[in-house]
Rosetta silent file (secondary structure, phi, psi, omega in degrees, C-alpha in Angstrom):
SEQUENCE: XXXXXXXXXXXXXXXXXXXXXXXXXXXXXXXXXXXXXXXXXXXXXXXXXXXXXXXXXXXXXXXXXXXXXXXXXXXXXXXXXXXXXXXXXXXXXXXXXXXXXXXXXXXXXXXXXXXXXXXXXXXXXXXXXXXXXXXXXXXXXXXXXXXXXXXXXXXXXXXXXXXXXXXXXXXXXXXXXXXXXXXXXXXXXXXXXXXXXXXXXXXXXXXXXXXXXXXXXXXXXXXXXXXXXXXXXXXXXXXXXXXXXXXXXXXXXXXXXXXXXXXX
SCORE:     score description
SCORE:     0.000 S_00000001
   1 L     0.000  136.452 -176.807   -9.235  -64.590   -0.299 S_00000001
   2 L   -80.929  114.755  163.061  -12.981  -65.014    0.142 S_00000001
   3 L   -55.099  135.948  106.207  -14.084  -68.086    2.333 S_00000001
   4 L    47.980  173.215  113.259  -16.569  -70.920    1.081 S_00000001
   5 L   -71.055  -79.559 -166.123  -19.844  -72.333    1.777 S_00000001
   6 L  -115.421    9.423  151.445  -17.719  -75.552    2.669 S_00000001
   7 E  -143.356  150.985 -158.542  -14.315  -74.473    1.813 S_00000001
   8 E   -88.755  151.456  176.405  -11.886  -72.208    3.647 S_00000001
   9 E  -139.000  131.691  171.934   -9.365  -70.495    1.490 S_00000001
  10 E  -153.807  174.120 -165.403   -6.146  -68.867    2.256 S_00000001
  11 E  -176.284  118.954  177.866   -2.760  -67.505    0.992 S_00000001
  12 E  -105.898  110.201 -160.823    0.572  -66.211    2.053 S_00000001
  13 L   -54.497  -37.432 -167.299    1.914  -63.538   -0.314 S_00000001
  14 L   -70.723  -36.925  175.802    5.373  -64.097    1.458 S_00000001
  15 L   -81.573  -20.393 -150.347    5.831  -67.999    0.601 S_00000001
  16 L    75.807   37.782 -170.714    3.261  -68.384   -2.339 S_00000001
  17 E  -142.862  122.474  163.811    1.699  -71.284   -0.670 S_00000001
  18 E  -106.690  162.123 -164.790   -2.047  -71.389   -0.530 S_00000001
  19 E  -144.199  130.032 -175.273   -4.329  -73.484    1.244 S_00000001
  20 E  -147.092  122.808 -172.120   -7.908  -74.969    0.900 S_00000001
  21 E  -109.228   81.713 -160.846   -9.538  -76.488    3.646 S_00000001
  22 E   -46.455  110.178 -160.744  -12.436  -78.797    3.163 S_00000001
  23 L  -115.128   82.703  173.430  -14.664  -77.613    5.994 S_00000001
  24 L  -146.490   65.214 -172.897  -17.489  -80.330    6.428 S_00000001
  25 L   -83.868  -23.358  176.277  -15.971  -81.542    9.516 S_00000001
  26 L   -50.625  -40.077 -159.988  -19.453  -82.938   11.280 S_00000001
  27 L  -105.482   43.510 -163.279  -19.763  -85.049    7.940 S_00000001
  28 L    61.372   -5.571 -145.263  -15.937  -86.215    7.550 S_00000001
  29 L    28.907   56.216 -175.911  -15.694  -83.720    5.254 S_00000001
  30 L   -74.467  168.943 -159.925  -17.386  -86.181    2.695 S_00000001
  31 E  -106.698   98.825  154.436  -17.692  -85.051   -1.007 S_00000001
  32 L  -133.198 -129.916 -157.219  -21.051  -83.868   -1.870 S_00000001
  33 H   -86.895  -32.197 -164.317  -21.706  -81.179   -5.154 S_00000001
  34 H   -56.082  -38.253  165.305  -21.627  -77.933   -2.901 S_00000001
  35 H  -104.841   12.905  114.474  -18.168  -79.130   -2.340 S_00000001
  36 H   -37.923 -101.424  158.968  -16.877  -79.909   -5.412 S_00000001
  37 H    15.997  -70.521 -165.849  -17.877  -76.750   -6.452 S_00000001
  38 H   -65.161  -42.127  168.032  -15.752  -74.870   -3.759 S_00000001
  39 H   -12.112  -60.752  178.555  -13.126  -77.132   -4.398 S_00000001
  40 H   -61.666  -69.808 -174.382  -13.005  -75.437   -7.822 S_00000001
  41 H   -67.399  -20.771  172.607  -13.685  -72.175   -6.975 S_00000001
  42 H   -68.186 -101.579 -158.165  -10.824  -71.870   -4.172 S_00000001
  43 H   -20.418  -68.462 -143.494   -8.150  -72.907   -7.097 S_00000001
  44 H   -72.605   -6.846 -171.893   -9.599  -70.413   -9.705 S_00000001
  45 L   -98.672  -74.115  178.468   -9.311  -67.615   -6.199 S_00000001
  46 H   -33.083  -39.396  176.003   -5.963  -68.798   -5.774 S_00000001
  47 H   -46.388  -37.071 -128.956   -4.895  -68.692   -9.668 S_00000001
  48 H   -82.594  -26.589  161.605   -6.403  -65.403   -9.520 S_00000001
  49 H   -22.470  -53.293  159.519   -2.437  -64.585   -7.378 S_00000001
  50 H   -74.780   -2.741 -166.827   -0.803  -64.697  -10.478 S_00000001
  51 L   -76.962  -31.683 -168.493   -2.692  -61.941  -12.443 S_00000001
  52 L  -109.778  -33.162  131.362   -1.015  -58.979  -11.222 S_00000001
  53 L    25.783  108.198  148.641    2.097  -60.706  -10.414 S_00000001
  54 L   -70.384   73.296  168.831    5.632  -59.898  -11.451 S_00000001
  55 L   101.266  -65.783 -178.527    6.216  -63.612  -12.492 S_00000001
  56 L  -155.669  116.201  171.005    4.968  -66.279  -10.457 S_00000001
  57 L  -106.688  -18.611  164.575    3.584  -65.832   -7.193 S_00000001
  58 L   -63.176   76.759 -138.280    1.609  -68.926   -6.396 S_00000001
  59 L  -111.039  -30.200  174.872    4.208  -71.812   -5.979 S_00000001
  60 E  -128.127 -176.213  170.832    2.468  -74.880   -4.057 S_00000001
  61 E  -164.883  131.888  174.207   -1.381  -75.154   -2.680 S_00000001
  62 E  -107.999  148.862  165.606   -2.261  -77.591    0.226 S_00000001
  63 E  -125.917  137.979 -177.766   -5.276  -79.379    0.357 S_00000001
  64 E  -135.664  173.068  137.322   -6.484  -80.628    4.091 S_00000001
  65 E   -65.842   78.632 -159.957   -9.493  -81.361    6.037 S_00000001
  66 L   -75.723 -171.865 -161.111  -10.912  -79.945    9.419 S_00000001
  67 L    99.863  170.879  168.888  -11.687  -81.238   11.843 S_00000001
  68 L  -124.751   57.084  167.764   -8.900  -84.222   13.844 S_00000001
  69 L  -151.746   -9.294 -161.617  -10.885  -87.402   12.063 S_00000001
  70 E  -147.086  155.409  142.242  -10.838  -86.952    8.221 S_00000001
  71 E   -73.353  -98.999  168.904   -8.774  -85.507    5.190 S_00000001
  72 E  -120.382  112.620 -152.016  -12.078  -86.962    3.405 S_00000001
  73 E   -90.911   46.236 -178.438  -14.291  -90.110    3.940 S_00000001
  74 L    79.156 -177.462 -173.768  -15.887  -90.201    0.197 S_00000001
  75 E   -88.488 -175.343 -179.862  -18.682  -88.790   -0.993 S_00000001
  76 L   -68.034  116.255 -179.944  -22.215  -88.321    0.835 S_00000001
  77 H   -47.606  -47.826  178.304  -23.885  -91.618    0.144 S_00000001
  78 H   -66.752  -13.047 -154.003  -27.246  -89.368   -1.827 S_00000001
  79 H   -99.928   -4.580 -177.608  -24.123  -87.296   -3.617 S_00000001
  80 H   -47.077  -33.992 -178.055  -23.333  -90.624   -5.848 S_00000001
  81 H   -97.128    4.146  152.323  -25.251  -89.423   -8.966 S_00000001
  82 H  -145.388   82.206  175.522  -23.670  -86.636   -9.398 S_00000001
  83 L  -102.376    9.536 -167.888  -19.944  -87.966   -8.333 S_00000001
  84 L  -138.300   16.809 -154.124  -18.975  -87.352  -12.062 S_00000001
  85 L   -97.968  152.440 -170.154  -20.968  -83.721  -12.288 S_00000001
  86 L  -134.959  177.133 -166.430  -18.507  -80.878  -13.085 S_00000001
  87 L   -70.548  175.131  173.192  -18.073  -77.093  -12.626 S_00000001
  88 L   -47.568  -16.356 -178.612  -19.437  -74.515  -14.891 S_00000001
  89 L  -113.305   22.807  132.921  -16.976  -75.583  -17.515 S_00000001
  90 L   119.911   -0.420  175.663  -17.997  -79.367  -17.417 S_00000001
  91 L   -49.918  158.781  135.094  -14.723  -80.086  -15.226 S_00000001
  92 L  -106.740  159.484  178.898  -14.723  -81.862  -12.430 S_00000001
  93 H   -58.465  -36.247  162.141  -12.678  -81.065   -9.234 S_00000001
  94 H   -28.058  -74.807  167.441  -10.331  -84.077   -9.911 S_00000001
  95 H   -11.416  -80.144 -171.365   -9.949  -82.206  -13.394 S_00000001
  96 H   -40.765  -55.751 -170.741   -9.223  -79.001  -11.751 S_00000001
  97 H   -79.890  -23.264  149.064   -6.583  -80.531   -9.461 S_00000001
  98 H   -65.864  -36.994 -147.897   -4.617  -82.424  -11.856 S_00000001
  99 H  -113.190  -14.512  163.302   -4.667  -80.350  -14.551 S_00000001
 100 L  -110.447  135.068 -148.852   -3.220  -77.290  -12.202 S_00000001
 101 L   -25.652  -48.041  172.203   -0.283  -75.687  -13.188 S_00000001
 102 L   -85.530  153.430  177.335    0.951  -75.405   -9.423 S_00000001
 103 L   -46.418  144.807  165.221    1.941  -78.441   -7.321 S_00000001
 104 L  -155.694  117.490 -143.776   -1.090  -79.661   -4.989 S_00000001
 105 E  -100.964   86.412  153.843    0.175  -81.009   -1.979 S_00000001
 106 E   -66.432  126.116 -176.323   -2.922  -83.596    0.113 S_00000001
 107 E  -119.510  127.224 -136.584   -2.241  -83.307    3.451 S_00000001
 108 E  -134.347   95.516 -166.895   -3.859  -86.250    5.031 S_00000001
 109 L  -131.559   81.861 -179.406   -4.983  -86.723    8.596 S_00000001
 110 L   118.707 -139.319 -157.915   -7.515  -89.380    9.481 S_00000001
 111 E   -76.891  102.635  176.774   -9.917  -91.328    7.048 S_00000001
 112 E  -108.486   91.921 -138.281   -8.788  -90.521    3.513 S_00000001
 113 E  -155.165  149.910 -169.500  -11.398  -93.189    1.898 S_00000001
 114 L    57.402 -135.512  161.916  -13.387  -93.291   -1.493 S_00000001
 115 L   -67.775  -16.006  162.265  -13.702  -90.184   -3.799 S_00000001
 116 L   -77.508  -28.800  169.603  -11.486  -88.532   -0.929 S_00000001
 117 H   -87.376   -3.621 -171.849   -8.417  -90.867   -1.931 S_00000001
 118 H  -110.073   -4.846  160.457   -9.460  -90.439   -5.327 S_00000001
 119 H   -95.365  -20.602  172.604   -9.156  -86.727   -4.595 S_00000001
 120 H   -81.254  -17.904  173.787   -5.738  -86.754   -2.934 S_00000001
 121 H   -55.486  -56.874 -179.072   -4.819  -89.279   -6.122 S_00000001
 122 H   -58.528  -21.461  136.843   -5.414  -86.449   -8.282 S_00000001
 123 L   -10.757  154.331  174.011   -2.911  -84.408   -5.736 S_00000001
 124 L   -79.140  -55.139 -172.554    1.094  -83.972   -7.146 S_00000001
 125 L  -156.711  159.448  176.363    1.767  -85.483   -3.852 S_00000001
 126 E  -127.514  130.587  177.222    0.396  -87.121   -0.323 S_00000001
 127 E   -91.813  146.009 -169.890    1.535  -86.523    2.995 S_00000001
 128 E  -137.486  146.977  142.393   -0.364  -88.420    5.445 S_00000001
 129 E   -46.992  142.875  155.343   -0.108  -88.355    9.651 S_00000001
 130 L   -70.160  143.198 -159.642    0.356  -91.783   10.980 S_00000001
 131 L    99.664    0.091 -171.331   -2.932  -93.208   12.162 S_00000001
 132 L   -91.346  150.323 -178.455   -4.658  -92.246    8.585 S_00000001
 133 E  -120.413  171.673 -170.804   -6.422  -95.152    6.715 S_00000001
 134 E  -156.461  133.599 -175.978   -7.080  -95.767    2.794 S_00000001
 135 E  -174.212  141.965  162.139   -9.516  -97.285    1.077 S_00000001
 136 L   -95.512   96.666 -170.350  -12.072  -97.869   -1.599 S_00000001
 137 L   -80.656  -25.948 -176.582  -15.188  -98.853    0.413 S_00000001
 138 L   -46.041    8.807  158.827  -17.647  -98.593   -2.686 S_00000001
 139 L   -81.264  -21.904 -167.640  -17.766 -102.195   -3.413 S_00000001
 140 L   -80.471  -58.884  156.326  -19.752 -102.872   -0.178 S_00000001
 141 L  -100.885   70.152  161.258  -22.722 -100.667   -2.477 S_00000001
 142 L    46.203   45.407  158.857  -22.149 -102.333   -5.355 S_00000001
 143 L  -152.157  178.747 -167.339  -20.397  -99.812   -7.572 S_00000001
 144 L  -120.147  149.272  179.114  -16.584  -99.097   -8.142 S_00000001
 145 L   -33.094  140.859 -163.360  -14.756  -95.845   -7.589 S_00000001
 146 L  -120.130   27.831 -168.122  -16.160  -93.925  -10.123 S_00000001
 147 L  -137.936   35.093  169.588  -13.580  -90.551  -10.685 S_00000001
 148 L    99.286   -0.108 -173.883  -10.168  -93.308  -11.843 S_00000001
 149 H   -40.676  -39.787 -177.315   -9.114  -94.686   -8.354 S_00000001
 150 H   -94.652   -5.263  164.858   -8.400  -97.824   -9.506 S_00000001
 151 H   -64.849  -60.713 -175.015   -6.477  -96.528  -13.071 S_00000001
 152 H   -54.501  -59.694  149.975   -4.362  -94.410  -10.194 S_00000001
 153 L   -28.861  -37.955  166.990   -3.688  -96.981   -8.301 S_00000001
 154 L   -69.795  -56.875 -166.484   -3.068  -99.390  -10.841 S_00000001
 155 L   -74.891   23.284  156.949   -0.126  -97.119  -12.191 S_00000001
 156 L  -110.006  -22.013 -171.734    1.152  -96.480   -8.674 S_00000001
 157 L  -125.390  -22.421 -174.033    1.108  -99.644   -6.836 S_00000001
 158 L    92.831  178.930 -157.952    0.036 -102.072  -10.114 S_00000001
 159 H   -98.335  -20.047 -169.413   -3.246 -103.988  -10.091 S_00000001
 160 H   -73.655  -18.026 -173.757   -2.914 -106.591   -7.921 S_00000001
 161 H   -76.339  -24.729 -144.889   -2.917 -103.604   -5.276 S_00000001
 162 H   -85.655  -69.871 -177.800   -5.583 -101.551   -6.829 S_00000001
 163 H    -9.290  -67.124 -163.211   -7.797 -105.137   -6.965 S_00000001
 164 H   -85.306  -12.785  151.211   -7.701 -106.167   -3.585 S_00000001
 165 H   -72.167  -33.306 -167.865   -8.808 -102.506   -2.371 S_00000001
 166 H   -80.756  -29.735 -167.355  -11.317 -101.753   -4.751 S_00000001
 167 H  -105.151  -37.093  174.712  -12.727 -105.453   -4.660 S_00000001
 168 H  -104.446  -17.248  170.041  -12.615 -106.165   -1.011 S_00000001
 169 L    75.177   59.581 -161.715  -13.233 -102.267    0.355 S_00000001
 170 L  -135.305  143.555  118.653  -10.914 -103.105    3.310 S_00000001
 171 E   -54.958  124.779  139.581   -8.920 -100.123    4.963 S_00000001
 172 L  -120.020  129.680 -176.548   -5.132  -99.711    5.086 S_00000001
 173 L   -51.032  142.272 -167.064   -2.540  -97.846    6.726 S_00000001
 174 H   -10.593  -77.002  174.331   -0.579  -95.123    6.195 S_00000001
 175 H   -24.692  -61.732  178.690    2.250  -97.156    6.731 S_00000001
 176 H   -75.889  -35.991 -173.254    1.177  -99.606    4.300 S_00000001
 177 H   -51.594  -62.957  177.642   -0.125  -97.079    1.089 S_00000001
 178 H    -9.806  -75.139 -146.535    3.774  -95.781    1.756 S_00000001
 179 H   -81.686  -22.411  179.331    5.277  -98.617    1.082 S_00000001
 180 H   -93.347  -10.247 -159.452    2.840  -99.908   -1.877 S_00000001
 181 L    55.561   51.830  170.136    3.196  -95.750   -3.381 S_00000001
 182 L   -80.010  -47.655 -154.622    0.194  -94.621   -2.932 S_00000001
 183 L  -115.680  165.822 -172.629    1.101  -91.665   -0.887 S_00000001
 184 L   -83.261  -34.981 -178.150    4.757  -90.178   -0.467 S_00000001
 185 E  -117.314  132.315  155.115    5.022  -89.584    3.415 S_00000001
 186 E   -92.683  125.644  151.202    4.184  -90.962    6.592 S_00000001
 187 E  -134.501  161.187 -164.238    4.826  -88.674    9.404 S_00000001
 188 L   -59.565   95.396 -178.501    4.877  -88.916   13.418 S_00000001
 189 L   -45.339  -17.739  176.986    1.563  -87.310   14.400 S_00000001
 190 L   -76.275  -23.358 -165.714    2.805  -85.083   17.104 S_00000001
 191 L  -107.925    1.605  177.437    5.429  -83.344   14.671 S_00000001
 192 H   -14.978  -60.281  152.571    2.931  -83.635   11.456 S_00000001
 193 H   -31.244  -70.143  161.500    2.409  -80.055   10.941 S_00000001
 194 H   -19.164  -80.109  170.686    5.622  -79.412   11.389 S_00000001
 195 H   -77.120  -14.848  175.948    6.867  -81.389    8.849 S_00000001
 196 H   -72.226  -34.701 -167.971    3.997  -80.904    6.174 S_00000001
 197 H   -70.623  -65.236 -158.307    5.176  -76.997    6.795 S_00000001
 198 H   -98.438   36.337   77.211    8.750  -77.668    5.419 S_00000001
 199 H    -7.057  -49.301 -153.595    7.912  -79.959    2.697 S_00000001
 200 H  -105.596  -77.726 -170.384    5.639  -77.543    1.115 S_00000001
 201 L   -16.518  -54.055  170.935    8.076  -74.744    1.868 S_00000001
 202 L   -66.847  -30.962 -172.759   10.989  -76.341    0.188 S_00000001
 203 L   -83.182  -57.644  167.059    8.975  -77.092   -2.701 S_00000001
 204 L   -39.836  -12.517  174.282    7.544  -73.743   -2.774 S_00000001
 205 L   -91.303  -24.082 -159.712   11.034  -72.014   -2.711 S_00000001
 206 L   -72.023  158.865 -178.959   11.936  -73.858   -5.562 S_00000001
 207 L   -58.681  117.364 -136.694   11.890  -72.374   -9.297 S_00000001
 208 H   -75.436  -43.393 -163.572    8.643  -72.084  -10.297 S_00000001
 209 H   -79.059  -44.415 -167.540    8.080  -72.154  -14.256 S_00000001
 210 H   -57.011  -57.250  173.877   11.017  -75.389  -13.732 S_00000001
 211 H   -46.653  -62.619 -168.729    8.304  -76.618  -11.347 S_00000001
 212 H   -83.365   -4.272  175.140    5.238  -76.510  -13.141 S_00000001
 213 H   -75.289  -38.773  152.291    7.341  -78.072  -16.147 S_00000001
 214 H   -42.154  -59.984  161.125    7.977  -80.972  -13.866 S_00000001
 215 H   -40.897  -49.854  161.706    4.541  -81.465  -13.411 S_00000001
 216 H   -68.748  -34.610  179.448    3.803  -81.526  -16.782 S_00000001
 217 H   -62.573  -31.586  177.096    6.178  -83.582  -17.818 S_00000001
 218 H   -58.673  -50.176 -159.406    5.097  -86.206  -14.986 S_00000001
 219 H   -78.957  -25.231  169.001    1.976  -86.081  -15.936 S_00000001
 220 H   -71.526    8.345  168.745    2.607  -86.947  -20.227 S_00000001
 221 H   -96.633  -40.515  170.111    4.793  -89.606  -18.897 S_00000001
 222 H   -74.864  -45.184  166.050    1.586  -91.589  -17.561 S_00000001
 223 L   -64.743  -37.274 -143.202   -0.816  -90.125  -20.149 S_00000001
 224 L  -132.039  161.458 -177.040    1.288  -89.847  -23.376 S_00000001
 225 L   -70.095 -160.228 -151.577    3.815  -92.113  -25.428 S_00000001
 226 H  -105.188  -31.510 -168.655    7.357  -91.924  -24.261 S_00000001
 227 H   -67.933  -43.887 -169.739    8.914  -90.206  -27.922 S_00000001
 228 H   -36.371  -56.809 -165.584    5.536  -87.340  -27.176 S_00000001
 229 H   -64.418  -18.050 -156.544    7.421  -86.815  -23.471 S_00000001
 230 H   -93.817  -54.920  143.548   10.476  -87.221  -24.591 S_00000001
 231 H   -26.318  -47.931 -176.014    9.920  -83.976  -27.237 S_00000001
 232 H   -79.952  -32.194  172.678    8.059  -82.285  -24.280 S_00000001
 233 H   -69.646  -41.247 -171.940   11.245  -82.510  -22.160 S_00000001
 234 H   -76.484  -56.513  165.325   13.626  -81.504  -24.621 S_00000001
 235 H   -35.281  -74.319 -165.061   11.159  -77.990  -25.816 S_00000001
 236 H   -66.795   -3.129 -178.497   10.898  -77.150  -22.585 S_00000001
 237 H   -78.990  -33.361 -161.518   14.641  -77.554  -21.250 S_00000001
 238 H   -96.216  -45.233 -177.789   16.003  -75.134  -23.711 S_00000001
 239 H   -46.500  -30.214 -175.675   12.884  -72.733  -23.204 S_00000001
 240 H   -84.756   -8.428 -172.956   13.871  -72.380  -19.294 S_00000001
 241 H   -56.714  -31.528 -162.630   17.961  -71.944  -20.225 S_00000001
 242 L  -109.084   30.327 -163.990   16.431  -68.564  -21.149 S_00000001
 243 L  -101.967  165.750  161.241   14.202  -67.480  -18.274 S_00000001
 244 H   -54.318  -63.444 -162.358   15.981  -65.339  -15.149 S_00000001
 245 H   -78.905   14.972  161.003   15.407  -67.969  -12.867 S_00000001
 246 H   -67.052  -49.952 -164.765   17.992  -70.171  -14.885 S_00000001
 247 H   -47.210  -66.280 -172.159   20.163  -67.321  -14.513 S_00000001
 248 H   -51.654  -54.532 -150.530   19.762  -66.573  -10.991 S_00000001
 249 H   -76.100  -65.779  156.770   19.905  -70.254   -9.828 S_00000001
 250 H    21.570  -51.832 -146.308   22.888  -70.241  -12.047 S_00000001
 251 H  -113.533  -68.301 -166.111   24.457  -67.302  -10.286 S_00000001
 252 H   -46.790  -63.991 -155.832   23.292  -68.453   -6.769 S_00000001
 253 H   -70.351  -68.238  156.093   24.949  -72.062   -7.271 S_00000001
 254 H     1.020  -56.954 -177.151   28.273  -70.123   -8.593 S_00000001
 255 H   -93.892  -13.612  167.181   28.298  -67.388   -5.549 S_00000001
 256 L    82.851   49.910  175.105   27.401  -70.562   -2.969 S_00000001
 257 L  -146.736  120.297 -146.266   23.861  -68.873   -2.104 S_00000001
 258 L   -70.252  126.766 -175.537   20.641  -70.033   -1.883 S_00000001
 259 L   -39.882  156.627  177.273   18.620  -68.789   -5.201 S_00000001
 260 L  -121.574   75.107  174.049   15.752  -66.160   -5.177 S_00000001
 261 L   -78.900  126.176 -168.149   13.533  -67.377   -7.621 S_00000001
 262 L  -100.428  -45.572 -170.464   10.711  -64.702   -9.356 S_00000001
 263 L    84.678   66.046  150.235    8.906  -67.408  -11.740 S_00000001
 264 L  -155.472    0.000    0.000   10.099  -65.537  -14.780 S_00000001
């Protein structure tokens, strides 16, 4: 994989699990267009896994932050006018990272604040070190998250939560986003890695095409009525009864051995 201007890209053919590493560590690794951009272009280098692929080799992708002070502290105060500007196909990276097929896993170490929580919102799921804060500061200059923070928030925590970040611009901790469901994990900063490793492992062993159906299905449960999802659930259950890795997990659970899942 080809490195960045401001993001690092990598990928290990043995797990599937790729990694993109916002690398604007002087500046928090704040959001401004060059990195958006990379944002974008690491996923489409990563997609690019699957092309040649006997069935599915790309199974999670973490997104982190260098540096030991930020995931991301928002955007670049001048990058505000074009916080809604999108890739060559009119996307934005939020777009990109919701909308892709594999799980993407924010791994969250320091100031995760603004359009940087509104980029791990668009994340499947967020792991955070303890010591990381959350926040929408963009009330203090007089505009409101502008890429859904407080629609994600509303549906994760409800409005009274979303309200009092987005309206007073206050940090909170790890500890607390947990517990309101912002983010999934809190972990012990000395074993962070650690545990961020076998999270994403475990997910990444898991069946793949089953996986990205999960996703979808998550996501048409917040977007879409309940009969649409409920249709979408139903198609796709009998389409995987017929892929190999039904078989195999099948077979596996049968013989008392953990499955070898292909993504076909």
């Amino acid at each position: 994989m080809d490195d960045l201007d401001t993001v690092l890209v990598e990928y290990d053919s043995e797990t599937g699990i790729g990694t993109l590493t916002m690398n604007r560590p002087d500046a928090l690794n704040a959001l401004n267009g060059q990195l958006r951009d990379d944002i974008i272009a690491g996923l489409q280098q990563l997609e690019t896994a699957n092309e040649d692929a006997d069935g599915v080799a790309l199974r999670a992708v973490v997104l982190e932050g260098a540096g030991e002070k930020a995931f991301c502290a928002g955007a670049d105060i001048g990058g505000f006018s074009d916080e809604s500007a999108g890739g060559s196909s009119g996307r934005t990276h939020y777009d990109f990272i919701r909308d892709f097929p594999t799980p993407v896993i924010a791994k969250i170490d320091g100031y995760c604040l603004g359009g940087g929580l509104e980029t791990a919102l668009a994340c499947d799921f967020r792991l955070a070190a303890e010591g990381s804060t959350f926040g929408f500061p963009e009330v203090d200059l007089g505009i409101i998250p502008g890429a859904g923070g407080v629609q994600y928030v509303t549906k994760l925590a409800g409005p009274a939560v979303a309200k009092e970040l987005a309206m007073r611009g206050n940090h909170i901790s790890a500890e607390r986003a947990a517990d309101e469901g912002i983010i999934n994990h809190v972990y012990d900063a000395d074993s962070f890695d650690e545990d961020v490793d076998e999270f994403v492992t475990e997910l990444a062993g898991q069946a793949p095409l089953a996986v990205q159906a999960v996703k979808k299905s998550a996501h048409m449960a917040v977007h879409s009525g309940l009969n649409e999802g409920l249709r979408y659930d139903s198609q796709v259950f009998a389409e995987l009864l017929t892929t190999e890795d039904h078989a195999e997990g099948a077979a596996a659970f049968a013989e008392k051995r953990d499955a070898e899942f292909e993504g076909k």
